[in-house]
C-alpha positions in Angstrom: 13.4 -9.3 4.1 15.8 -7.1 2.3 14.7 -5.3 -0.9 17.8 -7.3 -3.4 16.0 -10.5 -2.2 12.0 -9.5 -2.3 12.6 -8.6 -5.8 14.5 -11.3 -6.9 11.9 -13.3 -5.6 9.4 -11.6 -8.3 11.7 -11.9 -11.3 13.2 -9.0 -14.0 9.2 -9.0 -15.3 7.5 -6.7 -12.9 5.5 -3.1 -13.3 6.8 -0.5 -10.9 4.3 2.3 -9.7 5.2 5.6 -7.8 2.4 5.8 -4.9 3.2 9.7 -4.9 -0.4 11.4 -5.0 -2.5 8.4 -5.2 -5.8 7.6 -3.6 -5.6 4.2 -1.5 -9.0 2.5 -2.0 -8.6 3.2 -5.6 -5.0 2.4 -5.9 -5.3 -0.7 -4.5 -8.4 -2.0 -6.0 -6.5 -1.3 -9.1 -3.8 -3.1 -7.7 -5.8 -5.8 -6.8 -7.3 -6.4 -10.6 -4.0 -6.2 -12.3 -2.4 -9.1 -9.8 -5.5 -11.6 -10.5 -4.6 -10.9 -13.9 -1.2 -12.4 -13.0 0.7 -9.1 -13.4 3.8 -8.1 -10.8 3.4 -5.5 -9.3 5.9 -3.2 -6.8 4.5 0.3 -5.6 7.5 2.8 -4.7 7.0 5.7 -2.2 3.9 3.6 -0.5 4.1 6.8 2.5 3.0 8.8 0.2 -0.2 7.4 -0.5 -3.2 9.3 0.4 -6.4 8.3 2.3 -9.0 10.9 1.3 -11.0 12.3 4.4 -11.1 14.4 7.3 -7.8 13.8 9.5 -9.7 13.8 12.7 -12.4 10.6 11.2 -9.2 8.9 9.8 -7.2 8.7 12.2 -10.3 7.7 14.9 -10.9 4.7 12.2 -7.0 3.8 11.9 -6.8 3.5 16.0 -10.3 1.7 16.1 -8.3 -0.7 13.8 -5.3 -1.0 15.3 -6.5 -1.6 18.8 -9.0 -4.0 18.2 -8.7 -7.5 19.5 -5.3 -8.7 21.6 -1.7 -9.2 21.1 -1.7 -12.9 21.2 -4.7 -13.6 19.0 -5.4 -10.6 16.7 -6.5 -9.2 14.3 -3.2 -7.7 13.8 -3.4 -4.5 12.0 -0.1 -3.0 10.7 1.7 0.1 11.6 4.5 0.7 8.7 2.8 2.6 5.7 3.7 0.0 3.4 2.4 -2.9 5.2 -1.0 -0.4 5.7 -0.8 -0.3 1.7 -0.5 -4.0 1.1 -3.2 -4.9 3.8 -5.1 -2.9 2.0 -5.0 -5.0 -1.2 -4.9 -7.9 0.9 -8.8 -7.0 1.4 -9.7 -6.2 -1.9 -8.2 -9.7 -3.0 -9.6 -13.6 -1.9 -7.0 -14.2 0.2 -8.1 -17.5 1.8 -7.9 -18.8 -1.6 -4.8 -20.0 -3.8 -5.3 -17.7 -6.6 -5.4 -15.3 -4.1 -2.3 -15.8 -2.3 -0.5 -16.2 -5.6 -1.4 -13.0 -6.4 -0.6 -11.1 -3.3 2.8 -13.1 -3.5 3.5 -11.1 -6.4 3.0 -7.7 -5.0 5.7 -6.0 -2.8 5.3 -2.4 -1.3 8.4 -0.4 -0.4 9.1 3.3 1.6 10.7 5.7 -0.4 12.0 4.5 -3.7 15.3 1.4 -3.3 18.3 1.5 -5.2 17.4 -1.4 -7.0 14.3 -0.2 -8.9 15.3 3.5 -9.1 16.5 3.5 -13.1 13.2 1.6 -14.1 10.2 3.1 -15.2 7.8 4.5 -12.8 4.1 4.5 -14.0 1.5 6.8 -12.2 -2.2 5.3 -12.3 -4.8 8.0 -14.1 -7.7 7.1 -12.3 -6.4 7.0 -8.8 -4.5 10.1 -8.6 -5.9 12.2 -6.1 -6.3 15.7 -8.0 -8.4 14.2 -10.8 -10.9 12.1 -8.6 -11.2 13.9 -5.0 -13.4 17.2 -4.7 -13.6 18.2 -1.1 -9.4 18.6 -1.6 -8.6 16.8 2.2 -6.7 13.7 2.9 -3.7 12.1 5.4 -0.8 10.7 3.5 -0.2 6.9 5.0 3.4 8.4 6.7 1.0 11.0 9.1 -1.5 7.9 9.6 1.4 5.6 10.7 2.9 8.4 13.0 -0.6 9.0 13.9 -0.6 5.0 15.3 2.9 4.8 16.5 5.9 4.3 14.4 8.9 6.2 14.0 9.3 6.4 9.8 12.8 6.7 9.0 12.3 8.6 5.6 
């Protein structure tokens, strides 16, 4: 789906956030609140989310992931930094529910930052930010974790 017609799809009424330097377990439980509270919700730059760790353990958990179970049946895990991002909220939402599905219907997560939402205001989320909640100072961004498993990011 292009990026004109995903947005359209969400209305003029939407909150954009630059992923830039973010944390992803606490950007997307974040995320995750704000949609149940029936907010919109588009994250720019989603490869440059980070996943705080050691590279070596997060990647070994990432390919765990991705191979588990078969083509035909699943679980499918994604590849694409974006889709990594928005499985992620996927989990922290009830999915299997229709509240949920409403509100992961109004998220979309997007490489680098589209034409079409460059002149609007890009928030950045306090609490998730990476330099004011990690100590140890390591993480992978999502675009090493998605090399890491296989896809060739055209950023």
């Amino acid at each position: 789906m292009n990026v004109k017609r995903s947005l359209s799809l969400l209305g003029d009424d939407f909150i954009v956030i630059d992923g830039e330097g973010h944390v992803l377990g606490r950007l997307a439980s974040i995320i995750a609140k704000r949609l149940l509270n029936g907010e919109k919700i588009v994250v720019v730059n989603a490869e440059k989310v980070l996943i705080s760790g050691d590279q070596e353990e997060i990647f070994r958990r990432y390919k765990i992931k991705h191979d588990k179970g078969s083509k035909d049946y699943g679980p499918h895990f994604p590849k694409h930094p974006e889709r990594i991002l928005k499985r992620t909220v996927r989990g922290m939402l009830p999915h299997k529910t229709v509240k949920g599905r409403e509100a992961l219907s109004n998220f979309r997560a997007f490489i680098g930052i589209p034409a079409e939402v460059a002149d609007r205001d890009h928030i950045k989320i306090g609490e998730a930010l990476f330099e004011n909640r990690v100590k140890s100072g390591k993480a992978v961004s999502l675009l090493e974790v998605s090399r890491f498993l296989g896809y060739e990011v055209k950023v």
